[in-house]
C-alpha positions as protocol buffer text, in pm:
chain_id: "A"
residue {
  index: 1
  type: UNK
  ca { x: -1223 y: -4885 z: 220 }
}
residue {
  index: 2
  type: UNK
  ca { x: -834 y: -4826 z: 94 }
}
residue {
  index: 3
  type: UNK
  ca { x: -887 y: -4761 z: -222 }
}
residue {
  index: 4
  type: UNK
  ca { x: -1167 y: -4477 z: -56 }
}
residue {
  index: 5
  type: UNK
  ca { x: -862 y: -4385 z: 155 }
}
residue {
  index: 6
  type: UNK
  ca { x: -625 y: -4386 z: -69 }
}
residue {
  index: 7
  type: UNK
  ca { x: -847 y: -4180 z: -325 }
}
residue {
  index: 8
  type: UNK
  ca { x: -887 y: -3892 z: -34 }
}
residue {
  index: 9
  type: UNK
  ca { x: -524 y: -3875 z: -12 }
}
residue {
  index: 10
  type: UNK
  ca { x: -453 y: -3811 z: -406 }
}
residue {
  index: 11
  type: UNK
  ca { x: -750 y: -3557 z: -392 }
}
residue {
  index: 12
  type: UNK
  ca { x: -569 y: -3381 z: -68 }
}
residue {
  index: 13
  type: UNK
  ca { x: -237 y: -3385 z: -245 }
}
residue {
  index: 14
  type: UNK
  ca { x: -366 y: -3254 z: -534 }
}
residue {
  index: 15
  type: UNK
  ca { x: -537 y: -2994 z: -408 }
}
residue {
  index: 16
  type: UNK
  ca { x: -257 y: -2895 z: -185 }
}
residue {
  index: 17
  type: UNK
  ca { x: -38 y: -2854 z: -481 }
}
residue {
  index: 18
  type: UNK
  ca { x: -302 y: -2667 z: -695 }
}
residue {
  index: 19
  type: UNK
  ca { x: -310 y: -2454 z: -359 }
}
residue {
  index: 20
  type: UNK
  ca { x: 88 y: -2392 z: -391 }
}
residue {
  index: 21
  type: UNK
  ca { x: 125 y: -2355 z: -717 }
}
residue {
  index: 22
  type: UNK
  ca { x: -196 y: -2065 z: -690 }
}
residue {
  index: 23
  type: UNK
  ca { x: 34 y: -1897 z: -392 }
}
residue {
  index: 24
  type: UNK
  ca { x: 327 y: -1916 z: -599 }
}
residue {
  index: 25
  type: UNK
  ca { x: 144 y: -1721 z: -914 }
}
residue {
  index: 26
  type: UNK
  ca { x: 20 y: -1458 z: -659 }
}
residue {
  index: 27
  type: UNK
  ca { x: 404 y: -1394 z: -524 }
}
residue {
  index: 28
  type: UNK
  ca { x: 555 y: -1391 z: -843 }
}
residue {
  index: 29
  type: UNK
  ca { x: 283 y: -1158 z: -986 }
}
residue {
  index: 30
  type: UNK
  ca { x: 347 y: -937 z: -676 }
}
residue {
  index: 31
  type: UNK
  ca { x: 715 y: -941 z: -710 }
}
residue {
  index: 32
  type: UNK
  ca { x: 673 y: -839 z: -1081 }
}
residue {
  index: 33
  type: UNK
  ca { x: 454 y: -561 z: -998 }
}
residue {
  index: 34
  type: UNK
  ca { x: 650 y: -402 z: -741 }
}
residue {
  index: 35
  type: UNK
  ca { x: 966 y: -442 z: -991 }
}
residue {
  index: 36
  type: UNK
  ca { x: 740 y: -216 z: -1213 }
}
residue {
  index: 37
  type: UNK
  ca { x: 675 y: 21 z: -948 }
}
residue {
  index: 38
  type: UNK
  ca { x: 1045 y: 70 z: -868 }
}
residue {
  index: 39
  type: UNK
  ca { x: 1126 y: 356 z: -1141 }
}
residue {
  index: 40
  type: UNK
  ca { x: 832 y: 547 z: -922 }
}
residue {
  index: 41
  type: UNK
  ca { x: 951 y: 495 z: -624 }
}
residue {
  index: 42
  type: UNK
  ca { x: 1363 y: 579 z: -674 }
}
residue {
  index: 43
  type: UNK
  ca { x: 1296 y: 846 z: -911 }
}
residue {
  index: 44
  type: UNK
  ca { x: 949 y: 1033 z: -736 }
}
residue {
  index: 45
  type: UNK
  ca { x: 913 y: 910 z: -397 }
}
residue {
  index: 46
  type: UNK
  ca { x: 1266 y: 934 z: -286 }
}
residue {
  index: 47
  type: UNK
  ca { x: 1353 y: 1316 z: -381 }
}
residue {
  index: 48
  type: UNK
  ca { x: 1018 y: 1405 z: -216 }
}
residue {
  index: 49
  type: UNK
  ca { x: 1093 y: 1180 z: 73 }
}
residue {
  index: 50
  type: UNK
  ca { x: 1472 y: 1348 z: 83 }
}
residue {
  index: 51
  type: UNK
  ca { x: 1271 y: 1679 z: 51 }
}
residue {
  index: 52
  type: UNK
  ca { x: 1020 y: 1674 z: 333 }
}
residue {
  index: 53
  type: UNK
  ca { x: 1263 y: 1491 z: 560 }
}
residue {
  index: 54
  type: UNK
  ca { x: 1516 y: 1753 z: 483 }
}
residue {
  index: 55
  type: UNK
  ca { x: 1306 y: 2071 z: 499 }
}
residue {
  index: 56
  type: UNK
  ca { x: 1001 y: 2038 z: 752 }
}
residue {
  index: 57
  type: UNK
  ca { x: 1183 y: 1704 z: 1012 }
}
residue {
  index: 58
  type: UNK
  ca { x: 1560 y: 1803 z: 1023 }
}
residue {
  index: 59
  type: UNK
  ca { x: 1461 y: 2265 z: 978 }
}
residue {
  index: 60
  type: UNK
  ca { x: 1665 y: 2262 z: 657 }
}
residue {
  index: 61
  type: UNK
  ca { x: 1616 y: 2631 z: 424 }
}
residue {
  index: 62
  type: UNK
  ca { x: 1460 y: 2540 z: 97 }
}
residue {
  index: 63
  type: UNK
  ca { x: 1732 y: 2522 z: -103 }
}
residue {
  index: 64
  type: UNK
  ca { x: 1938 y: 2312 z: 67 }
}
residue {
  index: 65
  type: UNK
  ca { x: 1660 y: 2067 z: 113 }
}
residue {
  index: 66
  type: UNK
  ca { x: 1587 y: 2095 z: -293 }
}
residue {
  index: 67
  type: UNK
  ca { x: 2001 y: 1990 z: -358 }
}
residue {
  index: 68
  type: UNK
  ca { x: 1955 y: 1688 z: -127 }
}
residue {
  index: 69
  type: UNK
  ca { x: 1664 y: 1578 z: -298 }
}
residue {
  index: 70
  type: UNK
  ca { x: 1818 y: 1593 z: -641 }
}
residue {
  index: 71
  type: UNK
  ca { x: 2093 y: 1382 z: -573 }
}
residue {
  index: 72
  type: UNK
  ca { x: 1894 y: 1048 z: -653 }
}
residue {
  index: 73
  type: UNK
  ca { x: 1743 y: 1215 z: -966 }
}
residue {
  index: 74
  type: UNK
  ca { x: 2077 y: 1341 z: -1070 }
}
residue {
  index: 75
  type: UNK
  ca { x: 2267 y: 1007 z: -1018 }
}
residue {
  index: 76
  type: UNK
  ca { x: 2009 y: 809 z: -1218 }
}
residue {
  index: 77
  type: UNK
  ca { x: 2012 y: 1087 z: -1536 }
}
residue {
  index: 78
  type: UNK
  ca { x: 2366 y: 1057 z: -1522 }
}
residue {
  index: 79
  type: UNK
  ca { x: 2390 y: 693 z: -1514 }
}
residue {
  index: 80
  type: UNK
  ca { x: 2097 y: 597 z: -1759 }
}
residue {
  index: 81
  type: UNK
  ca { x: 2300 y: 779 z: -2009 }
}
residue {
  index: 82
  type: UNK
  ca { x: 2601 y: 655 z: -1955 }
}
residue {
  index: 83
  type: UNK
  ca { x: 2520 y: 331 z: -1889 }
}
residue {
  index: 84
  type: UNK
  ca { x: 2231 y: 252 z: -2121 }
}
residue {
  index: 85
  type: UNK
  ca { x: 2208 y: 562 z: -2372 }
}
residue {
  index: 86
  type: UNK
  ca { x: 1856 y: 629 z: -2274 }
}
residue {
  index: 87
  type: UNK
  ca { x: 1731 y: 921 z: -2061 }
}
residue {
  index: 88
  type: UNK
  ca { x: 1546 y: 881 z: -1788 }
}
residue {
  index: 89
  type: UNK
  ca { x: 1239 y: 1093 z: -1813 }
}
residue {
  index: 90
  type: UNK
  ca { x: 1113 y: 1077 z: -1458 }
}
residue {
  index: 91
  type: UNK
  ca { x: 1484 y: 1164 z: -1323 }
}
residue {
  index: 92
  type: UNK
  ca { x: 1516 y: 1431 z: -1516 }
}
residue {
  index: 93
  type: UNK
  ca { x: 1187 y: 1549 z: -1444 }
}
residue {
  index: 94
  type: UNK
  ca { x: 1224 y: 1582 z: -1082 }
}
residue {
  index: 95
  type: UNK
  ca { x: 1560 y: 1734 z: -1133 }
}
residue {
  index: 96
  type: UNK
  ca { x: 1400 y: 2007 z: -1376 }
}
residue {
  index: 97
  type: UNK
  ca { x: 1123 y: 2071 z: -1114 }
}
residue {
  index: 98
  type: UNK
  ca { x: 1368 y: 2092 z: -793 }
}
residue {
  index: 99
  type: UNK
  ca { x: 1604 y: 2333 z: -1013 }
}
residue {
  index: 100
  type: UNK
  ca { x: 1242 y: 2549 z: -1112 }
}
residue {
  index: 101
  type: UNK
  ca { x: 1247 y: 2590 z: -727 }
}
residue {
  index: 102
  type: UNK
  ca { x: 1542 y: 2671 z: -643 }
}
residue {
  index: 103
  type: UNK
  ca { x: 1543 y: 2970 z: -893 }
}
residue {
  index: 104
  type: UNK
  ca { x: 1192 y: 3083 z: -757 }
}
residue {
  index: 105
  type: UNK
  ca { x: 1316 y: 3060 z: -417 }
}
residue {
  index: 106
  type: UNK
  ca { x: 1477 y: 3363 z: -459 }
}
residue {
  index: 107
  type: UNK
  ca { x: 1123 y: 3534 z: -576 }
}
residue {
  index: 108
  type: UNK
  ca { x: 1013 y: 3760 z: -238 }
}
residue {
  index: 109
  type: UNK
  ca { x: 794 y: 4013 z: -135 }
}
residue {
  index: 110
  type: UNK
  ca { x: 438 y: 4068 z: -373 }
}
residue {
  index: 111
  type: UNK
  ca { x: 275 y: 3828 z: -164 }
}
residue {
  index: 112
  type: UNK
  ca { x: 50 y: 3790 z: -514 }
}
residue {
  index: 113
  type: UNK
  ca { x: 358 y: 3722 z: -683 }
}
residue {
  index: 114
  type: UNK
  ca { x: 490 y: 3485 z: -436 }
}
residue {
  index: 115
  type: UNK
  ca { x: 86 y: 3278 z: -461 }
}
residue {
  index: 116
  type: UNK
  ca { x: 163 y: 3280 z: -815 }
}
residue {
  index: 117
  type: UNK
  ca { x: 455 y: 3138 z: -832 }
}
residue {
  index: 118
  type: UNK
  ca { x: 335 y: 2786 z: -673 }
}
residue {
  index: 119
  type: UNK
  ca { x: 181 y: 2727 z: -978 }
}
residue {
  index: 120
  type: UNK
  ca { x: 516 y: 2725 z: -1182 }
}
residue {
  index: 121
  type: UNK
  ca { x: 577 y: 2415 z: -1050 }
}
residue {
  index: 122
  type: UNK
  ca { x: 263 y: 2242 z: -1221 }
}
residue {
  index: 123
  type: UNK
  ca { x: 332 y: 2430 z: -1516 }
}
residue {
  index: 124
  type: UNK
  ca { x: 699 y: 2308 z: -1541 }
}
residue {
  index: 125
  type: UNK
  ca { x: 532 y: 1885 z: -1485 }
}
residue {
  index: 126
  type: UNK
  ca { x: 255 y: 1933 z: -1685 }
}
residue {
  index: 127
  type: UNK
  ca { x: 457 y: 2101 z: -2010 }
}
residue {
  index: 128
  type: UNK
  ca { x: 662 y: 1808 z: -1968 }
}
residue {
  index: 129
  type: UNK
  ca { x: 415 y: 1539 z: -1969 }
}
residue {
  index: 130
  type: UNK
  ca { x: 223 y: 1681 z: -2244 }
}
residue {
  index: 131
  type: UNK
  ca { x: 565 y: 1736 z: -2460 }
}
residue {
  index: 132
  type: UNK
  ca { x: 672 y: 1360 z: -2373 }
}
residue {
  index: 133
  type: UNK
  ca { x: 312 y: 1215 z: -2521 }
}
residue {
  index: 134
  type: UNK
  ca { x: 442 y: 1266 z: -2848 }
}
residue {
  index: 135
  type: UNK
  ca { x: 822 y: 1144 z: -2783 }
}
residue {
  index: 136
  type: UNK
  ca { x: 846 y: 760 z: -2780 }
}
residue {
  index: 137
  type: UNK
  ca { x: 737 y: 705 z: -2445 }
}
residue {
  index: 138
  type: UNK
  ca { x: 510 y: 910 z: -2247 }
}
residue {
  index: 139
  type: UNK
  ca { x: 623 y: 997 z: -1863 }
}
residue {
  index: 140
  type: UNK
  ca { x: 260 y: 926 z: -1767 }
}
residue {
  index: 141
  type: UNK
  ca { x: 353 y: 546 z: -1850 }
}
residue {
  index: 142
  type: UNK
  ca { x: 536 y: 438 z: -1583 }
}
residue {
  index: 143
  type: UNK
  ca { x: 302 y: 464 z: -1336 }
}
residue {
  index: 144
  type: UNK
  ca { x: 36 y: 363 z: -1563 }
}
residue {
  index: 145
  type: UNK
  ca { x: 152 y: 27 z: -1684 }
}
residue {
  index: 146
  type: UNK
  ca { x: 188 y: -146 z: -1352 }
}
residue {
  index: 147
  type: UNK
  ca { x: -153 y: -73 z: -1272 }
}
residue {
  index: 148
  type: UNK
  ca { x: -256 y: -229 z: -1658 }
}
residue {
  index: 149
  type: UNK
  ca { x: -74 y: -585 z: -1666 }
}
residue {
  index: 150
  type: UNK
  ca { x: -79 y: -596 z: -1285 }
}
residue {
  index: 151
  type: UNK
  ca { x: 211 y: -855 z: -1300 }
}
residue {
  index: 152
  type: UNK
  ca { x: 90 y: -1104 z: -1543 }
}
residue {
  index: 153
  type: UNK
  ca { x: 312 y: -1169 z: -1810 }
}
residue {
  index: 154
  type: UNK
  ca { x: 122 y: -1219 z: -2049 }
}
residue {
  index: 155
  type: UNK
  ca { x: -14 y: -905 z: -2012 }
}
residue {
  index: 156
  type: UNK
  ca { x: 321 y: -724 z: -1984 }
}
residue {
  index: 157
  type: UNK
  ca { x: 392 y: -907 z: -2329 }
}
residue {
  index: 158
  type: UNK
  ca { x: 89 y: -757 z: -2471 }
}
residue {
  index: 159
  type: UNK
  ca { x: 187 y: -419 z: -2360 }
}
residue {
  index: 160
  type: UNK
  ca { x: 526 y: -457 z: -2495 }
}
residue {
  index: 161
  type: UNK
  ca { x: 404 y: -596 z: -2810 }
}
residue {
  index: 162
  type: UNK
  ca { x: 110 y: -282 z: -2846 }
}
residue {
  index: 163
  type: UNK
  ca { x: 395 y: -28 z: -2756 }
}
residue {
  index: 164
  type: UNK
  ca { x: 679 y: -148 z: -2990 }
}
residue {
  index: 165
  type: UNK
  ca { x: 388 y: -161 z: -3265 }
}
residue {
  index: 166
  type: UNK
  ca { x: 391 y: -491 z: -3380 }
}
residue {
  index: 167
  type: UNK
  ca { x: 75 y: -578 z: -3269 }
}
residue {
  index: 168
  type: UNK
  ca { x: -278 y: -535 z: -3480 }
}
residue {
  index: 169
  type: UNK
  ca { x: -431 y: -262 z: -3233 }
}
residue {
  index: 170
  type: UNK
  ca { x: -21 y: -86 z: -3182 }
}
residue {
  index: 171
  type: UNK
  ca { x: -196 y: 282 z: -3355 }
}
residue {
  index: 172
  type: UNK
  ca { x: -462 y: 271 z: -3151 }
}
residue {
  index: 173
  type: UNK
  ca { x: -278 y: 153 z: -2840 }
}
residue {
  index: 174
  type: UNK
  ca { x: -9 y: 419 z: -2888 }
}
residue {
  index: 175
  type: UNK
  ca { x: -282 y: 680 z: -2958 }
}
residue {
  index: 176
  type: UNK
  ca { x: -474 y: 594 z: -2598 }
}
residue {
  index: 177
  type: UNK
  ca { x: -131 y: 599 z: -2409 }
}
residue {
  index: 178
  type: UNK
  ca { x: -47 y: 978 z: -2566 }
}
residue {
  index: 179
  type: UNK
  ca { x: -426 y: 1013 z: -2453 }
}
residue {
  index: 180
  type: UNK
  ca { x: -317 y: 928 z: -2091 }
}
residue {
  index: 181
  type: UNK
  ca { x: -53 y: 1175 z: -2095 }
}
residue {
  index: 182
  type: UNK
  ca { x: -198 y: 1419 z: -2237 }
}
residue {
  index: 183
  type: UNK
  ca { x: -474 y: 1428 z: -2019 }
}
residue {
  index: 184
  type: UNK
  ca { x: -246 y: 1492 z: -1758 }
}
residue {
  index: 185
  type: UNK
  ca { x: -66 y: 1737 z: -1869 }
}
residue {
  index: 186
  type: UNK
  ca { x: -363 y: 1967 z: -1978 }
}
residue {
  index: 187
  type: UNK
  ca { x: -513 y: 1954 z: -1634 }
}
residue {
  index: 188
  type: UNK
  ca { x: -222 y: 2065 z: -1449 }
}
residue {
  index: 189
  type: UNK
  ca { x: -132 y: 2335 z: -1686 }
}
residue {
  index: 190
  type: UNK
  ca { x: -506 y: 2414 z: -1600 }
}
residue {
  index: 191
  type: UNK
  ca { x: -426 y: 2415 z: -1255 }
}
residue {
  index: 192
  type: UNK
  ca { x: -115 y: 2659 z: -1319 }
}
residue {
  index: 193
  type: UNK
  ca { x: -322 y: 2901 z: -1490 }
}
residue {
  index: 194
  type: UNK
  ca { x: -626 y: 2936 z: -1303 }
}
residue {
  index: 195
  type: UNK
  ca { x: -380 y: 2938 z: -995 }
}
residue {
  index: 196
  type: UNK
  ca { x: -191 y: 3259 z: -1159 }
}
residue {
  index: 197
  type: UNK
  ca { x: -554 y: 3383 z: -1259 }
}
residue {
  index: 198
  type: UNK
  ca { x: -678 y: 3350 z: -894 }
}
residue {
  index: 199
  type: UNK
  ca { x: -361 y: 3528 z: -793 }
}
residue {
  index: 200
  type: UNK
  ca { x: -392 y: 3830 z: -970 }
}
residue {
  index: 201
  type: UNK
  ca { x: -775 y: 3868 z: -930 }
}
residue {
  index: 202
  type: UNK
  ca { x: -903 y: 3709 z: -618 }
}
residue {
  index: 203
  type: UNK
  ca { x: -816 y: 3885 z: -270 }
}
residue {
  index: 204
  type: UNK
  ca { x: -499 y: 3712 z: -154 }
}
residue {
  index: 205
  type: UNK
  ca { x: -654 y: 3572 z: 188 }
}
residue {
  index: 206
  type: UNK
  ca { x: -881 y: 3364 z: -49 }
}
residue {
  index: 207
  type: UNK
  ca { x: -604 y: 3253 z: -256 }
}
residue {
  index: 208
  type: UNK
  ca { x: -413 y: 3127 z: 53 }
}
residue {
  index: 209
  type: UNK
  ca { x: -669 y: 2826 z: 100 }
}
residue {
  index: 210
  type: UNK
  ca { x: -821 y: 2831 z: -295 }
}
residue {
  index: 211
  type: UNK
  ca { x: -505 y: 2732 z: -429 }
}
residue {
  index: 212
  type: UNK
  ca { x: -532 y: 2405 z: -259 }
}
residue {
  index: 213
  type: UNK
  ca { x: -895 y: 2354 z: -339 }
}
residue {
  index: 214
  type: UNK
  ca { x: -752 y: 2442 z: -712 }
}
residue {
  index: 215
  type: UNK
  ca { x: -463 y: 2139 z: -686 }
}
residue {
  index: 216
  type: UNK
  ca { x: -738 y: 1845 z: -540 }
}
residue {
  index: 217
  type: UNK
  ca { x: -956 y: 1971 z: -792 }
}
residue {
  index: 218
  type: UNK
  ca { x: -704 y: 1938 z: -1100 }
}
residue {
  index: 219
  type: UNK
  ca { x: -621 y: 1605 z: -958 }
}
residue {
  index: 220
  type: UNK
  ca { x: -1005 y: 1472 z: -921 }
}
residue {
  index: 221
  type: UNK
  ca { x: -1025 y: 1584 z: -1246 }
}
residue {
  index: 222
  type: UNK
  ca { x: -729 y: 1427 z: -1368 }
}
residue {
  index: 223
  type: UNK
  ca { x: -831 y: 1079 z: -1242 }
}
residue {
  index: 224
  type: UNK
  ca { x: -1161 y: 1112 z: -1381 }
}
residue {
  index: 225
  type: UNK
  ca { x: -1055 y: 1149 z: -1686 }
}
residue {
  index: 226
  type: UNK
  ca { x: -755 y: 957 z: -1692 }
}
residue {
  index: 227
  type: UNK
  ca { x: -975 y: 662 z: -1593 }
}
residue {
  index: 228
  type: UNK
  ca { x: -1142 y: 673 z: -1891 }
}
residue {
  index: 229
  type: UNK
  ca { x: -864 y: 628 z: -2103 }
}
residue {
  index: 230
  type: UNK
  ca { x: -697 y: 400 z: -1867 }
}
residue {
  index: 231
  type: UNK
  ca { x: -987 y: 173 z: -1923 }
}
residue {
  index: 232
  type: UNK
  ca { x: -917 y: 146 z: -2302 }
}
residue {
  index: 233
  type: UNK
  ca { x: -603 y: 80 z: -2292 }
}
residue {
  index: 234
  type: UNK
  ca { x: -668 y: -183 z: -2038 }
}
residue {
  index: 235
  type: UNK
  ca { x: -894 y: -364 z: -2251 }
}
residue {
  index: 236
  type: UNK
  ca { x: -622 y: -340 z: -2549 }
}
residue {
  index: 237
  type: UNK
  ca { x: -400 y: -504 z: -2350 }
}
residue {
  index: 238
  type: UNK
  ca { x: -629 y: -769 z: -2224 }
}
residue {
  index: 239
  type: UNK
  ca { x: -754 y: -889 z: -2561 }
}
residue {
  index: 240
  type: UNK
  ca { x: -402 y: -900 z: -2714 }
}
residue {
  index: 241
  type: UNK
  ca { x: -308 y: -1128 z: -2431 }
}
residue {
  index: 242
  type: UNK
  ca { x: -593 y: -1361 z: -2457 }
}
């Protein structure tokens, strides 16, 4: 009967610690992922926080609420190349795209003008994206990779390993990830030109709602197809790590 007992209690212990060290894996995959997701967050999420805050909660004009927002994006551009020598694609992004508005904010009166001009803005990301897919590393990848190696480190190795191209499958890998990018970037340059199209050529009441339908649309199509790619690279990563 003690040795029973005392069998029960090893196989509780055991379990308990299995248990722990599970929990522990989970947190310090969750930790890693949301370290990932910071670059997002401070360099996307912020400025269009500052924006909206700025211009639709506190009444702020347009302009003004565009300069608040691009203090962030200016502060990190600044500092990533003083500080590390590297640019910080995102940053500078969202400082490109909140100066693109500012200029156009002074655009007024042809109300077909003024519909067009929405679509600059998609013009101005997706020209970006698409010229960053053949740079050394695509814009589209910082959002993509957290979502790849999920916070598993060996999966992040595999990444970095595909990436810096000393890996078998590093062409491929590289080609897939300008994929990404370039999927991106052609469907929102879409979006800016049937938007301009639709300007010019559709009664402006119907552009006032079909220039939404146009933006869900490009992004539907976006993640359809982005998806696809995504996939591949996914399983890249997954077999290098194995």
């Amino acid at each position: 009967m003690a040795i029973t007992t005392t069998a029960a209690i090893e196989q509780t212990e055991q379990t308990k610690q299995t248990a722990d060290t599970a929990r522990a894996g989970r947190n310090e995959a969750t930790a890693t992922k949301l370290a990932a997701l910071r670059p997002l967050a401070v360099d996307v999420a912020v400025p269009l926080g500052v924006y909206f805050a700025a211009h639709s909660a506190l009444g702020l004009g347009l302009v003004p609420s565009l300069a608040l927002s691009s203090a962030v994006p200016a502060v990190r551009t600044v500092a990533g190349l003083l500080r590390e020598r590297t640019l910080n694609g995102l940053a500078l992004l969202m400082l490109v795209v909140n100066a693109a508005g500012i200029a156009l904010s002074a655009i007024s009166g042809d109300p077909r003008l003024m519909l067009a001009k929405d679509g600059a803005i998609s013009s101005i990301i997706g020209i970006s994206i698409i010229v960053s897919a053949f740079g050394r590393r695509p814009l589209m990848t910082a959002g993509l990779k957290p979502f790849i190696v999920k916070g598993i480190a060996a999966r992040d190795a595999a990444w970095d390993r595909l990436a810096a191209g000393s890996a078998a499958g590093s062409a491929a890998f590289r080609r897939q990830e300008r994929t990404f990018s370039l999927v991106w970037g052609t469907v929102l340059v879409a979006e800016c030109i049937a938007r301009i199209v639709g300007a010019y050529t559709l009664p402006v009441e119907t552009m006032a709602w079909l220039g939404t339908v146009f933006l869900v649309a490009a992004i539907g199509v976006g993640v359809l197809a982005g998806n696809v790619v995504a996939e591949r690279i996914a399983k890249q990563v997954i077999a290098d790590a194995e």
